[in-house]
KEPA-871905 format. One record per residue: residue in three letters; x, y, z of N, C-alpha, C in turn. Coordinates in steps of 0.001 Angstrom, whole numbers, plus 524288, in hexadecimal, padded with zeros to 5 digits. Layout:
# residues N
<Ala <X Y Z> <X Y Z> <X Y Z>>,
...
***
This chain:
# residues 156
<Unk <324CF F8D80 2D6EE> <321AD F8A3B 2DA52> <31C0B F8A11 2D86C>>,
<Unk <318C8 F86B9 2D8B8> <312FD F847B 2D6E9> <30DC2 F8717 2DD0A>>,
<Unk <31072 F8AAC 2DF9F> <30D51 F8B2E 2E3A4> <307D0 F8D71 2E1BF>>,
<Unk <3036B F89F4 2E3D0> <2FEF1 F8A45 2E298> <2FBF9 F8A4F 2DCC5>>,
<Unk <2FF94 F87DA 2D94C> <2FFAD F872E 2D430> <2FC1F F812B 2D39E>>,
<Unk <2F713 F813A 2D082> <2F432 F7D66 2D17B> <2F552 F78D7 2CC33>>,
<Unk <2F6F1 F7A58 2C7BD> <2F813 F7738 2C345> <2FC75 F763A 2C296>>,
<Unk <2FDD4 F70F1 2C084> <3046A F6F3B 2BE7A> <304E1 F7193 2B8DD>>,
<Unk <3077D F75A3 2B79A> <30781 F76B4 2B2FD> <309D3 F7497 2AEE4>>,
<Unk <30BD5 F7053 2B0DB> <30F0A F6A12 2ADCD> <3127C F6EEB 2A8F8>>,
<Unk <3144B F7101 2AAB0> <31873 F74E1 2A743> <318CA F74D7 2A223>>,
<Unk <31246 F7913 2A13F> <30DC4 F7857 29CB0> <30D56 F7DD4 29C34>>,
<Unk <30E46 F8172 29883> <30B6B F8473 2975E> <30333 F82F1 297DA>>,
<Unk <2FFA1 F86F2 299F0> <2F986 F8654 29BDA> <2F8B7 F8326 296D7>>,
<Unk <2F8F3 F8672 29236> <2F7AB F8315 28E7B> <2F7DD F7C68 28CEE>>,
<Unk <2FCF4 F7C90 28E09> <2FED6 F7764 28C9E> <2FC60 F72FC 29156>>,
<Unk <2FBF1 F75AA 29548> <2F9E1 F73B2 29ADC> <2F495 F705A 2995C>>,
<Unk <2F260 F750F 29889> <2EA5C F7416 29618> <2EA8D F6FAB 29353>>,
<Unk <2EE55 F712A 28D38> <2EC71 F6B61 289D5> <2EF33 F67DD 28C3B>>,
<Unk <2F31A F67DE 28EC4> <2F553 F6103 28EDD> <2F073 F5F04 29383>>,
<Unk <2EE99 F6233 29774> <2EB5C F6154 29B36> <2E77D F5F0B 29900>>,
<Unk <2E55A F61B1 29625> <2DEE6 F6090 292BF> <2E147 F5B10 28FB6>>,
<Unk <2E62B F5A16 28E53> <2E6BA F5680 288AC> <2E793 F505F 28CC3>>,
<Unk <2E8F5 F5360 290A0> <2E918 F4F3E 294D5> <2E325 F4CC9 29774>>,
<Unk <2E209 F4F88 29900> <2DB8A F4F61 29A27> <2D7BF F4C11 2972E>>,
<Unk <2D907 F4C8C 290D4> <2D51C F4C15 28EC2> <2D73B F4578 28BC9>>,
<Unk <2DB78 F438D 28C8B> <2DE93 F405D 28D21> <2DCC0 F3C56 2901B>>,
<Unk <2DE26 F3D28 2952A> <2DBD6 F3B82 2998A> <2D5D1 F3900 299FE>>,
<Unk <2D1B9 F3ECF 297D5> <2CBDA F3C5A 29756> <2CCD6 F380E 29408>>,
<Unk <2CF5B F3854 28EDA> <2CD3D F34B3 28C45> <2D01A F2F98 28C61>>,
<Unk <2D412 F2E6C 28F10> <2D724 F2A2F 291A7> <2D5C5 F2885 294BA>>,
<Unk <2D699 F2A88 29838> <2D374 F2968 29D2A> <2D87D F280F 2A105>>,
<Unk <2DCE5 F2909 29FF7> <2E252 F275F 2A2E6> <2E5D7 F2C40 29E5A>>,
<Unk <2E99D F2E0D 2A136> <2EF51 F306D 29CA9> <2F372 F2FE1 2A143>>,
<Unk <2F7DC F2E3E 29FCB> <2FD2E F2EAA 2A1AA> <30162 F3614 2A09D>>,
<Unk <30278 F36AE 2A51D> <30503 F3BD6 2A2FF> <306BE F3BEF 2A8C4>>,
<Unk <30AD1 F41D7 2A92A> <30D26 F421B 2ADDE> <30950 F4271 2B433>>,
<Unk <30AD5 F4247 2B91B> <3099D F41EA 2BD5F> <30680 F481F 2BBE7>>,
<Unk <30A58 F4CAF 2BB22> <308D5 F5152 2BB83> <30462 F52D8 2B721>>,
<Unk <3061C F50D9 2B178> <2FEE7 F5257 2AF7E> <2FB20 F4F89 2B15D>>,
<Unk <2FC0A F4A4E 2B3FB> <2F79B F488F 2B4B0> <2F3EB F4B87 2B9D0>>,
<Unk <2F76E F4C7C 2BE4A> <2F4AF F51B8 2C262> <2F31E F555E 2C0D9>>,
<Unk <2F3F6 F58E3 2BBA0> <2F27A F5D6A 2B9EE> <2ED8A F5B6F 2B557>>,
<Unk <2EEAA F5695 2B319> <2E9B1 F53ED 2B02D> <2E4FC F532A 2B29D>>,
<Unk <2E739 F51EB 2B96F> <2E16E F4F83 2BC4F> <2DFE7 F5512 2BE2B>>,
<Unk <2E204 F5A65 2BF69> <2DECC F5DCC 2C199> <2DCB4 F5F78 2BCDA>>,
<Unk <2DE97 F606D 2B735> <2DC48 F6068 2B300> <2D6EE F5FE6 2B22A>>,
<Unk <2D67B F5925 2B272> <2D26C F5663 2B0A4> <2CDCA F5483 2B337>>,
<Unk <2CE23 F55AC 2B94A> <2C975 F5376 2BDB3> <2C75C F5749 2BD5D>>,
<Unk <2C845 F5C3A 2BD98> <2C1B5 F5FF1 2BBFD> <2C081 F607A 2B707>>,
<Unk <2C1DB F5DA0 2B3B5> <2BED4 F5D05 2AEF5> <2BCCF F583B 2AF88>>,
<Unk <2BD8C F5561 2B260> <2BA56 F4FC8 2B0E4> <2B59B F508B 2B5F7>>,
<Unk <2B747 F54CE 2B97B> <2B20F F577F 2BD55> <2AEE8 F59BC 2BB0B>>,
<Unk <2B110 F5BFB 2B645> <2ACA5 F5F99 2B5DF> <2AA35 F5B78 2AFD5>>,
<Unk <2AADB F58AC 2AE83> <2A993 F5505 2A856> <2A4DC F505D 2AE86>>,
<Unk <2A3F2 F5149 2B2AA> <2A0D3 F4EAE 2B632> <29954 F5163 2B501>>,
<Unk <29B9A F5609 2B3A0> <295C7 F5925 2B1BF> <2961B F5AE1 2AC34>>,
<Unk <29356 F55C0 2A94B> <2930A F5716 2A333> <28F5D F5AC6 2A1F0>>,
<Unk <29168 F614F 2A100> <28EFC F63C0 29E67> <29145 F6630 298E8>>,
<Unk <28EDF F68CA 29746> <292AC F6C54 2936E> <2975A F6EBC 29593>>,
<Unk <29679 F727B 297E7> <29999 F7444 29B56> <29DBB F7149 29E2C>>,
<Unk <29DD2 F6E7A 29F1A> <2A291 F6B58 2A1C3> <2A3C7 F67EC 29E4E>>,
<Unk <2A2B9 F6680 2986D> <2A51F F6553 29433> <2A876 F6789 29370>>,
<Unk <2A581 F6CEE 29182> <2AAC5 F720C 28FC2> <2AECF F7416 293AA>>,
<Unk <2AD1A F72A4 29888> <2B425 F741D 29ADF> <2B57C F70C9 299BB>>,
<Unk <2B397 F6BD2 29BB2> <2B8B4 F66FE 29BB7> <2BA90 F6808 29523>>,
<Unk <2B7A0 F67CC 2909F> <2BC68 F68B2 28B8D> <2BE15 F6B3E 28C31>>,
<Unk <2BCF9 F70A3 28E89> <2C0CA F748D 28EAD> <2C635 F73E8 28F55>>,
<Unk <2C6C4 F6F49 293C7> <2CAB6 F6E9D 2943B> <2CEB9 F69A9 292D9>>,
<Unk <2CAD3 F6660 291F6> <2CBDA F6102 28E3F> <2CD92 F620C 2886E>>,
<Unk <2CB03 F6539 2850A> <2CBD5 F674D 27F49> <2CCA3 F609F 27CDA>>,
<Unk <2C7E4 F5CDC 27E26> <2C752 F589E 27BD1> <2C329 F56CB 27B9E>>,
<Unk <2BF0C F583F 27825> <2BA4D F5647 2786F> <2B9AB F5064 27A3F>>,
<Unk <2BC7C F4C44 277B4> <2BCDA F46A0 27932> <2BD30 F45E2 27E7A>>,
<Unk <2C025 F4A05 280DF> <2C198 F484F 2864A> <2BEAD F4AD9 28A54>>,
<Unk <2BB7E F4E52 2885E> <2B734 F50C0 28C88> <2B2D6 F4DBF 28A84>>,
<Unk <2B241 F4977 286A8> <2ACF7 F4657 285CE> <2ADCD F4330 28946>>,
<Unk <2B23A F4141 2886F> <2B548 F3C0C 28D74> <2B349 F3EAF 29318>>,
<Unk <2B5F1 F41C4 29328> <2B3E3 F42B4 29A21> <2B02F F44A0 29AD2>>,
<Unk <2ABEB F45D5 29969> <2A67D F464A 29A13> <2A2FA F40D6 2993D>>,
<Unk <2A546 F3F57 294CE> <2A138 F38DC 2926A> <2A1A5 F33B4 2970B>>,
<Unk <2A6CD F32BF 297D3> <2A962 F2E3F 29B2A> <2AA9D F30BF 2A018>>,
<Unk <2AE1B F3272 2A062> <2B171 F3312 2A660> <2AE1D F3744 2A9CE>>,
<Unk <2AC6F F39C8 2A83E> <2A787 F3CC5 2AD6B> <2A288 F3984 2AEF5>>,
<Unk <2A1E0 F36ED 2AA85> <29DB1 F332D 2AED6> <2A0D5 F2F04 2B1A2>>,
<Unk <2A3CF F2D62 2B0F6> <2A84F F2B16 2B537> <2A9D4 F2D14 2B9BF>>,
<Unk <2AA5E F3014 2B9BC> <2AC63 F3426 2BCAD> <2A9D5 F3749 2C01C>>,
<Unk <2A46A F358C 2BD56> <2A0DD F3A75 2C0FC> <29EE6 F3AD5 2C678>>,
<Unk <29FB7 F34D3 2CAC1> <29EC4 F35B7 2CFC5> <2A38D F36AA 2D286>>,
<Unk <2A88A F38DE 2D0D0> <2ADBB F369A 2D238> <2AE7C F3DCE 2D348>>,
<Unk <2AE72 F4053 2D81A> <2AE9F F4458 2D8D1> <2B560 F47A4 2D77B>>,
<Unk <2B84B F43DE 2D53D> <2BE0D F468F 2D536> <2C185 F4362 2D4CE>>,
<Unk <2C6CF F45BB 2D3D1> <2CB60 F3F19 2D0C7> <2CA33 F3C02 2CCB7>>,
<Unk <2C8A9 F3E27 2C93B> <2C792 F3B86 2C490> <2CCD4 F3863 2C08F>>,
<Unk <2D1CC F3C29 2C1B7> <2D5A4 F3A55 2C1CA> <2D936 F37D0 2C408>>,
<Unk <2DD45 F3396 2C37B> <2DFEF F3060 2C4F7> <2E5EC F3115 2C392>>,
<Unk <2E9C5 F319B 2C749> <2EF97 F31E8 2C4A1> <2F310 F2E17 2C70B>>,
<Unk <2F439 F29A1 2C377> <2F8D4 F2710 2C599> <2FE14 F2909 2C369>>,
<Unk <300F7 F29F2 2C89B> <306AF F2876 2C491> <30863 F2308 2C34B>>,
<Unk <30B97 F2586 2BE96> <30D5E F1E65 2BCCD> <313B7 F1F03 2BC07>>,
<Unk <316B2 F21C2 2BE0C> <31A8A F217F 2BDA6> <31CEF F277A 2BAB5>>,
<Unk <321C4 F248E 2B96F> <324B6 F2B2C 2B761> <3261D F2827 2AF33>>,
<Unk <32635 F2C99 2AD6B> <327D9 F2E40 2A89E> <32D9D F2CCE 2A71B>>,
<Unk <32F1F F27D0 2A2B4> <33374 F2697 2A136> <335B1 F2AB4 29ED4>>,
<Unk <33481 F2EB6 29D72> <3383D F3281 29A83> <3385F F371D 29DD2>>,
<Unk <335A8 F389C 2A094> <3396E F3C8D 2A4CE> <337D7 F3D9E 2A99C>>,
<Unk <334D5 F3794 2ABA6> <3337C F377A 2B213> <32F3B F39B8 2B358>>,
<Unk <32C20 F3C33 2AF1C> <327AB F3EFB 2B32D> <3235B F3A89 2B5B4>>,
<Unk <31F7C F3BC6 2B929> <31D56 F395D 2BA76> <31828 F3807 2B8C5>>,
<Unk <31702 F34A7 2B7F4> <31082 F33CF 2B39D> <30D6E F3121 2B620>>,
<Unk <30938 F316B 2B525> <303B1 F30AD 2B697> <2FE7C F2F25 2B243>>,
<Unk <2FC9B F2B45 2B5EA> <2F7F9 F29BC 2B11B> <2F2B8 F2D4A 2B2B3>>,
<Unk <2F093 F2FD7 2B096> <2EB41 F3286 2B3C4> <2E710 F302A 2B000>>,
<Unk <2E25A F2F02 2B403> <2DD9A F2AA2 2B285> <2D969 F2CF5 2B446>>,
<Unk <2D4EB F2C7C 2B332> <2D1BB F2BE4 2B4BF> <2D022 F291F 2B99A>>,
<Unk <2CDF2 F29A2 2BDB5> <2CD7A F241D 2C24A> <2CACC F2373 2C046>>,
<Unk <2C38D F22D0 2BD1D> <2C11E F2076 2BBF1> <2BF39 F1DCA 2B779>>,
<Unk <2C46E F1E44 2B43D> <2C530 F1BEE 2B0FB> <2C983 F1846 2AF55>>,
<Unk <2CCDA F15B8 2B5D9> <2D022 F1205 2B57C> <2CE40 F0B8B 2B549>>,
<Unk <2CFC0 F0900 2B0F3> <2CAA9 F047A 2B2A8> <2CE20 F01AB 2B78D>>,
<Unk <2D30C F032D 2B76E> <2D4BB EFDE8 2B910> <2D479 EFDE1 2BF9D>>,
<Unk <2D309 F03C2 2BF76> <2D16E F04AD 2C4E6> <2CC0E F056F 2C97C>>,
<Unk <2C949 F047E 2C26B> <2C29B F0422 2C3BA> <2C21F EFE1F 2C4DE>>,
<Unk <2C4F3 EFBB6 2C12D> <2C63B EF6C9 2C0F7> <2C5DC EF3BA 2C6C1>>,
<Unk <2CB49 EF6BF 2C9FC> <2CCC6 EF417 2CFE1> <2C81C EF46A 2D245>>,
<Unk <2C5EE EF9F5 2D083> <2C0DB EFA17 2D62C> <2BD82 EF68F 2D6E9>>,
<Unk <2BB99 EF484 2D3B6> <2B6C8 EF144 2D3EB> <2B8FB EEC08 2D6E4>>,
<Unk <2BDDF EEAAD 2D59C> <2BED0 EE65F 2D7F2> <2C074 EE6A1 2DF94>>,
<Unk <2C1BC EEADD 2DFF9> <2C159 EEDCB 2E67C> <2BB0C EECFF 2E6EE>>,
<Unk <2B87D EEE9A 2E516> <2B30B EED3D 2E6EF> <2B181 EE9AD 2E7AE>>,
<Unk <2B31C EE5EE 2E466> <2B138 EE1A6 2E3B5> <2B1EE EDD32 2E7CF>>,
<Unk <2B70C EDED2 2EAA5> <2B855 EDD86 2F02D> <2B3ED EDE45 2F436>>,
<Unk <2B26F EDA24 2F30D> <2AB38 EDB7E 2F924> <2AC4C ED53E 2FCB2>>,
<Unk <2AFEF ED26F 2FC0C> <2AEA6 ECD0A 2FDB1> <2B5C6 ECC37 300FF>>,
<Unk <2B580 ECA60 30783> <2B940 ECA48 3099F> <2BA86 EC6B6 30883>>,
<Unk <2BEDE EC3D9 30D3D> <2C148 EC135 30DE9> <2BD80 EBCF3 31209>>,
<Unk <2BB95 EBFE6 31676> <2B8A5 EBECF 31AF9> <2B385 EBAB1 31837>>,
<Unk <2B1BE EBB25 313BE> <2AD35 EBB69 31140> <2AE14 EB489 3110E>>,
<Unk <2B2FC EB587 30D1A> <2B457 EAF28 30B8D> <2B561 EAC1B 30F58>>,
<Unk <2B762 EADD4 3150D> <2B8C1 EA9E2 3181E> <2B300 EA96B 31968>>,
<Unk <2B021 EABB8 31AB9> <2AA66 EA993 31C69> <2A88C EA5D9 3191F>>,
<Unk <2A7F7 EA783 31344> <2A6C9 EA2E8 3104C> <2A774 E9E13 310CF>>,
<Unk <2AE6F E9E2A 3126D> <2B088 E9975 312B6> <2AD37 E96A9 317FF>>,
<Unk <2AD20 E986C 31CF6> <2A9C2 E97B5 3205A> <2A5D7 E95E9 3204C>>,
<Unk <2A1CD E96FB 31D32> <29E34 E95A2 31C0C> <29AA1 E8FD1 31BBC>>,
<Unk <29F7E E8D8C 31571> <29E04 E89A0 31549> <29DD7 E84B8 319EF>>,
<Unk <2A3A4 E85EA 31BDB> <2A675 E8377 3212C> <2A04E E831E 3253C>>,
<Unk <29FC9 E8734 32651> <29B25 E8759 32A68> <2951B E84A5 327F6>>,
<Unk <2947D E8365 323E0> <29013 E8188 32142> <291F5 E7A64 3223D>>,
<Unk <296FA E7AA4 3209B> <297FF E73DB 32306> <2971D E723F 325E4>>,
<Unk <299AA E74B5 32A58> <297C9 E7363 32F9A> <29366 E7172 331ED>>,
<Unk <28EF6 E730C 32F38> <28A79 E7235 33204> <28A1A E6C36 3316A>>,
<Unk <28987 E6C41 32947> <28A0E E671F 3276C> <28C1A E62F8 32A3B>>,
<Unk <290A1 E648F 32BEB> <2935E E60AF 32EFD> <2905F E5E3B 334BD>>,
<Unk <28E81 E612F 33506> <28B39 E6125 33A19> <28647 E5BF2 33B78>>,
<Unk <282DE E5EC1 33607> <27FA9 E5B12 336BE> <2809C E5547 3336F>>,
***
């Protein structure tokens, strides 16, 4: 039984755990999207949100953990250069997991994990929700309008 057991040990020797974690991670920074199962991707996102918390305060020091555990220079430039100033008023959830279905060769279940602030197609929708400022009510007045400006005409 898993009672009070806090990690999926995705049935990994620690070792093997670390690099596929880190090889995953550092993947991820520099993609910005990876496809892989439902279950690494939950053990990818507790992984990777306190490193992209702590890449929020660029010092030395919080360089060298985050490689510590990245072991990719490219990919701790990436998440310090780009994605922490993105990122930086966004207090938590930096990650995103859809499932997309199951695995043709032996059913498991998979998942795309993203970035949220780096989906365009979803930065994309927002602006156009905003952009919604003008009713329905608005145009029938318009239409009104002119109607009531005739009238007078007609008058005199």
């Amino acid at each position: 039984m898993r009672h009070n057991r806090q990690i999926n040990h995705l049935g990994r020797q620690s070792g093997h755990r670390k690099a596929m974690l880190s090889n995953m991670a550092s993947s991820l920074i520099l993609n910005k999207r990876i496809n892989t199962t439902v279950a690494k991707a939950k053990a990818l996102k507790m992984y990777v949100e306190p490193l992209i918390t702590k890449s929020k305060d660029d010092s030395t020091h919080s360089r060298r953990v985050v490689f510590s555990y990245l072991k990719d220079k490219n990919a701790t430039a990436e998440l310090f250069r780009t994605i922490a100033p993105k990122i930086a008023d966004r207090p938590g959830g930096y990650l995103r997991i859809l499932h997309t279905g199951f695995r043709q060769g032996d059913g498991s279940e998979m998942a795309l994990v993203e970035f949220v602030d780096f989906n365009e197609a979803a930065l994309a929708s927002a602006p156009k929700e905003a952009k919604k400022s003008t009713r329905r009510s608005r145009a029938k007045k318009a239409e009104a309008a002119p109607v009531a400006e005739e009238a007078p005409k007609a008058e005199e």
